[in-house]
N, C-alpha and C positions, 0 to 999 in steps of 0.2 A: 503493500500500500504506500511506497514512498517513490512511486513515479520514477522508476529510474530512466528510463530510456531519455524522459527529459532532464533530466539531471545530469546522465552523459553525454547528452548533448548540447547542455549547454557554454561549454567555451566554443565548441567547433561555432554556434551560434554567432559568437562574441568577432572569432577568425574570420567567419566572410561576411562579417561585416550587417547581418541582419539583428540593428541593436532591436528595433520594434518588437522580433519576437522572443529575441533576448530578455528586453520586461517584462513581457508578458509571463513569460519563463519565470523570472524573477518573482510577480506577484503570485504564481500558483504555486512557487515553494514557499512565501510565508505562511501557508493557510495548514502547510502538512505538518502533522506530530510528529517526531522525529522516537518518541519515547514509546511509541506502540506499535504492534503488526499486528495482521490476521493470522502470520506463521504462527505455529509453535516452537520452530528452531529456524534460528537466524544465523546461517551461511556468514561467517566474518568476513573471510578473506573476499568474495564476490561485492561486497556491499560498500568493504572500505575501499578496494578498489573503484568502483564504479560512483557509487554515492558520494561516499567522503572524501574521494578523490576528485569527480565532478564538483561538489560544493567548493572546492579549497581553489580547486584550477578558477574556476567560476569567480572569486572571487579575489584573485592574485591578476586576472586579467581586468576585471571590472573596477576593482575597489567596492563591490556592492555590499554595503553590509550588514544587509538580510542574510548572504550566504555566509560570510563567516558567522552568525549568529547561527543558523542552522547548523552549521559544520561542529561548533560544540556543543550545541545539544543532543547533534546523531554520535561524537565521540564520545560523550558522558555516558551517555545508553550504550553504546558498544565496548566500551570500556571496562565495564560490570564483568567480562565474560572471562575478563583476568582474574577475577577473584575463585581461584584455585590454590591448594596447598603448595604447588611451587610458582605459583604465578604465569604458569602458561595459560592462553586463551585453550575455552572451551568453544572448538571451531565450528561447530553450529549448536549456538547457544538457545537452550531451553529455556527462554527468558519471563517464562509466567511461572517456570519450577523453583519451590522456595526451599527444595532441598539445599540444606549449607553445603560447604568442603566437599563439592564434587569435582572429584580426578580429571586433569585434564586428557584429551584423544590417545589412546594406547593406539591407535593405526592412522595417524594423519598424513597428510600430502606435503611434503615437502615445500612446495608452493605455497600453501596456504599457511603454514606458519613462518613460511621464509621470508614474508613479500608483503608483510603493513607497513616495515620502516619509514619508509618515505613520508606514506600522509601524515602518522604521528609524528613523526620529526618537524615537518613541514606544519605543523598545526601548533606544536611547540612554540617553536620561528616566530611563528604569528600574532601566539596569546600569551608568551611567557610564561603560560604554566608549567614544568617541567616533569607533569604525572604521566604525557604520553609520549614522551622522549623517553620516560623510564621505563615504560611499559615494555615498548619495545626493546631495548637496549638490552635489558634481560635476558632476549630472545636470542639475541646476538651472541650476547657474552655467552649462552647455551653453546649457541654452535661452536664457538673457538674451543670450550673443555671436552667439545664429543667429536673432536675429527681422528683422535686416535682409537675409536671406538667401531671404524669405520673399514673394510675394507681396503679402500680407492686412499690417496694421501690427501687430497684436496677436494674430491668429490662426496656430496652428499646424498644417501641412499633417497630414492624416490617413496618411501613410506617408513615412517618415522613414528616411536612410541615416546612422545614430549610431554608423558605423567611425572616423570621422576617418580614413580613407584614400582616397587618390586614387593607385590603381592606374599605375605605370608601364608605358609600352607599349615594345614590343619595341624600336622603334627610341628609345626614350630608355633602353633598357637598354644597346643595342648602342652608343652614344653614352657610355655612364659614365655616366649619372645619377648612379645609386644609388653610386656609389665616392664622389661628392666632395659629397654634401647629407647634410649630418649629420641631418636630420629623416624622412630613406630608410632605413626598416626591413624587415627581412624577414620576411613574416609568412605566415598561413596562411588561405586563401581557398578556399572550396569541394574539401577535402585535398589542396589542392596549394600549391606555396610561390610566393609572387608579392613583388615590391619596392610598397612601399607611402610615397609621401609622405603624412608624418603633417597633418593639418588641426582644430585644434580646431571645435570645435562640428559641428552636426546640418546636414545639406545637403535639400533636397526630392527629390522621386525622379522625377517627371514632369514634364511639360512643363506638362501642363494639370495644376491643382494641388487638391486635392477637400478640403475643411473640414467639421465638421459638430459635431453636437451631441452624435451618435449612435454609432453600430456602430465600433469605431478610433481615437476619441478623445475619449466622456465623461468618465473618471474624471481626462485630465489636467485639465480646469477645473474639477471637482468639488474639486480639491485644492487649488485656491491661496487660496481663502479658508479652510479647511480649516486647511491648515496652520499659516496667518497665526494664526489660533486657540490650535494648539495651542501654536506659540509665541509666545504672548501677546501677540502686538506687537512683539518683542523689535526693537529697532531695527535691532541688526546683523543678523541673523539672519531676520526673518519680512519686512523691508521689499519682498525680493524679488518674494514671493508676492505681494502685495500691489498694486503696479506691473504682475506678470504677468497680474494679473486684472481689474484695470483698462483693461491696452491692451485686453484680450480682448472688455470687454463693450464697447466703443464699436466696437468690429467687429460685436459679434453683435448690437446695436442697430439698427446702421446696414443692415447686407446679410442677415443670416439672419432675423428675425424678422417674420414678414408675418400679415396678417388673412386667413382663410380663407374660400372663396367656398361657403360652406354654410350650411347654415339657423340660423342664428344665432351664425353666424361673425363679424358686427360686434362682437361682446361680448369677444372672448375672441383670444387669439393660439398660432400656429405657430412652429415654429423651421426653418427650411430647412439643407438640406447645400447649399451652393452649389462650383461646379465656377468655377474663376478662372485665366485664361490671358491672354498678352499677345497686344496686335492693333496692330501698330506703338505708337503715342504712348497710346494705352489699355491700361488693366488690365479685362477682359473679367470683372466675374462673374455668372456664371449658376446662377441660382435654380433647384433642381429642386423646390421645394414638395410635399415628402416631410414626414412626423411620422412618425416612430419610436417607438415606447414605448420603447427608453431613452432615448429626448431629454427626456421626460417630467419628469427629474431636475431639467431644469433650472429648473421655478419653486423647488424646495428652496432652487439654491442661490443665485439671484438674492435670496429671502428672507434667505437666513444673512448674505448677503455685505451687503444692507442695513443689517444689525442691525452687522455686525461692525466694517462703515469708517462707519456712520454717513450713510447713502446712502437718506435713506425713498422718493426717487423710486423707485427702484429697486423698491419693495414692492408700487408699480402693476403693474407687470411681471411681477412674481413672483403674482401674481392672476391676472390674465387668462393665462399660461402653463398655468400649473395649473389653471385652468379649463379649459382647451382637453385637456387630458386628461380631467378631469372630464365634459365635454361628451361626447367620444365615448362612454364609456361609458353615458354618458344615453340616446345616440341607437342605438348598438350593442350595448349589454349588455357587451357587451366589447371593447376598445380590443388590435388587432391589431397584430402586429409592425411594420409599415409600409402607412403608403396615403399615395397621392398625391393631392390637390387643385389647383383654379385657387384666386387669389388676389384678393381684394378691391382693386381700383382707385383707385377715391375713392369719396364716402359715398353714390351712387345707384345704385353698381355691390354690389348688395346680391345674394344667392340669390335664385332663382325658377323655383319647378320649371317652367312652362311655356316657360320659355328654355332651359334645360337640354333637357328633348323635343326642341326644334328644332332645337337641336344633334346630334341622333342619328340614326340610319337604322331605320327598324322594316322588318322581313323576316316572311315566313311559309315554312314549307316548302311545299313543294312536293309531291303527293301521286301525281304522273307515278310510271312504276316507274325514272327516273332522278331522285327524290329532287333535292336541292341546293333554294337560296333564291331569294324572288324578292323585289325591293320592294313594299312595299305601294304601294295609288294613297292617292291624296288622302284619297278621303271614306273609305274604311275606315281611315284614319288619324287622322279627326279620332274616330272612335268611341271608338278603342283610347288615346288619350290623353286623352277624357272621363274614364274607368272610373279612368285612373291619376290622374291629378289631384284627384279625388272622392277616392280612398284618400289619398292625399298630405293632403290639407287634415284628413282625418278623422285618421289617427294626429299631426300636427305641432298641430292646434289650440290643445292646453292649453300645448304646450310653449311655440310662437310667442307668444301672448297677451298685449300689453302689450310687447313688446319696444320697447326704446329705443335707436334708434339710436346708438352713438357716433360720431361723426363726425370721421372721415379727414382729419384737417388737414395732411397732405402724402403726398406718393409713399408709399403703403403706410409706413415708418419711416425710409426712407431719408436723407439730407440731402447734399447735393449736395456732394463731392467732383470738381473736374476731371480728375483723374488717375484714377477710377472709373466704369462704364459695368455698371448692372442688367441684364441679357439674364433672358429665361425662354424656355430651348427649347421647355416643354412643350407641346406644339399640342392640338388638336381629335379627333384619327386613333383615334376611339374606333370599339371593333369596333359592328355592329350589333345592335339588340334584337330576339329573336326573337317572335313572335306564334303563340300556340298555339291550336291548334281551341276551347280552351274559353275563349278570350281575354285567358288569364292569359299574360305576358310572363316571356322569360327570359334573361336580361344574362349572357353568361357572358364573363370579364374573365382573359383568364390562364385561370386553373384554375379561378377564383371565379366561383362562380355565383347571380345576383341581388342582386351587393352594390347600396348604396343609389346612388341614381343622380348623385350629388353628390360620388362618389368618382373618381376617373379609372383609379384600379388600388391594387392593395394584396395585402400577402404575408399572407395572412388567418391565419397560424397566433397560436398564444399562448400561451407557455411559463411563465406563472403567474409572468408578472415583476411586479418591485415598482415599478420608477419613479413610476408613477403615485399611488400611494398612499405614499408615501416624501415625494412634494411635499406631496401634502394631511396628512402626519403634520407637517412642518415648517411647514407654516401656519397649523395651529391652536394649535401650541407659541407660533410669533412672533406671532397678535396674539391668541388665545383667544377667537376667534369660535366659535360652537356650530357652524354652518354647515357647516365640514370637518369635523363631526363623521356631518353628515347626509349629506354625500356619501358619507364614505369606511363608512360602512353601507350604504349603496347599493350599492357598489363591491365589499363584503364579499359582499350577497346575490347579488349575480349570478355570483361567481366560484362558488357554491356551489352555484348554481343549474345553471349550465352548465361545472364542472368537477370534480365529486364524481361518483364511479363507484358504479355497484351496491352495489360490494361495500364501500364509505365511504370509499374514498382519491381521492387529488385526482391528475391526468391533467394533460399539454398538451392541448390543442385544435389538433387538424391545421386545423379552419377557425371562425371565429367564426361566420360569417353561415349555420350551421347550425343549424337549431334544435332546443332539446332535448340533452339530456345524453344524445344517442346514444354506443352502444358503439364505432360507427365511425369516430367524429369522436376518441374517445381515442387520444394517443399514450402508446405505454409508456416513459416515460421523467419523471423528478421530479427539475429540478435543485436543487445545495442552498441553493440559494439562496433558494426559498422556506419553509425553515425561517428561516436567518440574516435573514432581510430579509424578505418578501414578511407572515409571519404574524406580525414582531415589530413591525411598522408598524405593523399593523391592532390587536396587542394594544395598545400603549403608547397609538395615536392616542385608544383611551377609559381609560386606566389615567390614576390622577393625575399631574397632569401635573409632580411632585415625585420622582418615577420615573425617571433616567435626563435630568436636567433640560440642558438646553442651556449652560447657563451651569456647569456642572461639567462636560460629556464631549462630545466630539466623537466622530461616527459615523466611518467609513473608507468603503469603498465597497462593501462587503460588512454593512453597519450595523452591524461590530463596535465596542463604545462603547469607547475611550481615555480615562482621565482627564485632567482638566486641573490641570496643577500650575503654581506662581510659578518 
């Protein structure tokens, strides 16, 4: 009941300049309570992002201040959800439950506890109070005593137990435990009351331990250079982030970041979710060579993080990232939730669609009145991969043309660690291509049908996310090449092309690899993030670039701008 969509929308409001509905904006947030819902559990991390983050942006561009009034009355109320025995939020807070000393999330998101810093810092900034600086800071100083608790040296598991409790069991109850350890409290655990030894810092929750760039825990590394930002450096205070971001990227250097075994995948780089478990004297991690469109974020923030510690190597990286989103949408029109690929080896292990075919099974139905598949033979195999090959060469021509290889000067990015061991489960176990009477093939994958053959699988939808275009807005800001200019119009016409409805409003896409701005491929649903983020990328990436400049505001994760104060 607190209107987000216009809430996140209202700086982008502010940015093109429509002050009229900007007030109007303005007059319908003074009317809403900020201290009540219809939920019964209020999602934190979604709200401070969007909401408190909306209000704070809203009103750092405005000066309006109905929205910082609102912004501390919706932080007072969201604040309450700290009140746990170690001070971690309860991340979807039961806010009409009057049980006391309830345990904060034994299986939270990464993301969501990793990623309020900013608004409360920034709301801090604001009000002088420094109960929501502290709030968080807590959270932080959590992370710095649990990195050695972790697998990865730098990396944070994507599902995280942020109680500080370690459950007493029966028989260390029936024993006294809990009578003679002063750090044994009695607390409330799934509504029931359980003795709890208290334990600072964040614990892993699985055995096998899953990292990534994406879904469960972008926005906590979107934040440390971020933050480092907003607090200028500040010795005492930003050094943290700084260090946390640091061990992170020599992690996501070394194990996540691989070359893609697609058609002009030497140019350009991936970022993997990798799965990491112990195997006696080794630490096992396995590469699932997945891209996510929100991992997409992260050429952004390997650019900012460049610029912010002083790190230009870093800016290669932050290129070839963001190209790799850019690419897909070259080759897809539009860049899917998730696909998976193989991976570029060293520098002769290049794509080739004729290698790929041979990898495959081609089938024909079968026209008995018991239907089912049968292989094809040989010689009508080599026909039906002539036909494919001739197409392949025909649409890839102009793209291919002059490609220069960059050349693979070691294990994909890796560098040899003895205590580390790369695995890729991913195998071969791809379904079969089917062959139809009029000899046109059809790859159905999952659900997907006919994706490109260079894919191994992928969740074909597309919910008009911004990551993609978020990096190419941040890289034509840090070096003002025209070039991300020309992509991210690229980028513009094809969302418009295959995401605008009849009636002129803009849809997800249940699949990309459909073609045509079918009615069937529209899902009814527009989250608000492509007002806050998705359309204020695309505006600013060609507005002057004096607009909203980098070196005065730092975005949130929601692209609401925060000024930068001394």
């Amino acid at each position: 009941g607190w209107s987000s969509t216009i809430i996140d929308a209202l700086d982008t409001l502010w940015i093109i300049n429509e002050k009229e509905e900007f007030a109007r904006a303005v007059s319908f947030i003074e009317k809403i309570n900020f201290k009540q819902s219809f939920r019964e559990d209020i999602p934190i991390f979604e709200n401070i992002i969007r909401i408190l983050g909306g209000l704070i942006g809203g009103y750092d561009l405005s000066n309006e201040q109905i929205l910082l009034n609102s912004a501390v009355e919706f932080a007072d109320f969201l604040i309450e959800a700290f009140d746990t025995p170690n001070h971690m939020p309860l991340l979807y807070y039961r806010w009409q439950d009057e049980m006391p000393n309830r345990l904060a999330s034994r299986e939270a998101c990464l993301a969501e506890v990793g990623s309020l810093t900013l608004e409360f810092s920034r709301l801090t900034q604001l009000t002088g109070d420094n109960k929501y600086y502290d709030a968080v800071a807590r959270i932080t100083d959590f992370f710095q005593k649990s990195v050695d608790r972790f697998f990865m040296k730098g990396l944070v598991p994507n599902k995280l137990d942020i109680s500080g409790c370690k459950l007493l069991t029966k028989e260390e109850i029936d024993n006294g435990a809990h009578l003679h350890n002063p750090n044994v409290i009695k607390s409330i655990f799934d509504k029931t009351y359980v003795y709890c030894l208290l334990q600072p810092g964040f614990f892993p929750r699985q055995a096998k331990q899953r990292y990534s760039l994406g879904g469960l825990a972008d926005s906590y590394y979107e934040y440390l250079p971020k933050m480092y930002h907003l607090l200028r450096g500040d010795e005492k205070h930003a050094k943290v982030y700084k260090d946390l971001y640091l061990a992170a990227l020599n992690d996501i250097k070394n194990y996540m970041l691989f070359k893609p075994k697609i058609p002009g995948g030497e140019k350009i780089l991936f970022a993997s979710s990798i799965g990491v478990y112990k195997n006696e004297d080794k630490i096992i991690v396995e590469q699932e060579l997945d891209m996510q469109h929100l991992t997409c974020f992260a050429g952004g923030m390997f650019g900012l993080g460049a610029r912010v510690f002083n790190r230009s190597d870093d800016m290669e990286i932050a290129e070839k990232l963001t190209m790799g989103c850019v690419h897909l949408y070259e080759k897809l029109n539009i860049m899917p939730e998730v696909l998976r690929v193989n991976k570029i080896l060293n520098k002769d292990d290049l794509y080739k669609e004729e290698d790929r075919l041979n990898q495959l099974t081609f089938v024909e139905r079968s026209q008995s009145q018991l239907g089912g598949l049968r292989v094809i033979t040989a010689g009508e195999l080599d026909d039906v991969k002539q036909k494919i090959l001739s197409n392949f060469k025909t649409k890839n021509s102009k793209r291919e043309a002059g490609v220069i290889v960059d050349p693979i000067k070691d294990k994909g990015v890796h560098k040899e660690d003895p205590l580390y061991q790369i695995a890729i489960p991913w195998g071969n176990e791809l379904p079969p291509v089917e062959v139809l009477e009029d000899g046109k093939t059809v790859w159905t994958v999952d659900e997907t049908h006919n994706q490109p053959r260079w894919i191994n699988s992928m969740v074909p939808e597309y919910i008009l996310r911004p990551e993609a275009i978020e990096s190419v807005f941040y890289m034509y800001r840090l070096t003002g090449d025209s070039k991300w200019r020309d992509y991210g119009w690229m980028m513009f016409e094809n969302i418009v092309k295959y995401c605008k409805t009849p009636e002129g409003e803009f849809a997800s896409l249940r699949d990309i690899t459909v073609r045509g701005a079918r009615p069937d491929n529209f899902k009814d649903s527009l989250e608000s993030f492509w007002f806050s983020e998705t359309l204020k990328y695309f505006y600013l990436l060609f507005d002057d670039i004096s607009v909203l400049s980098l070196d005065d505001y730092v975005l949130n994760t929601e692209a609401h701008a925060f000024k930068l104060v001394n």
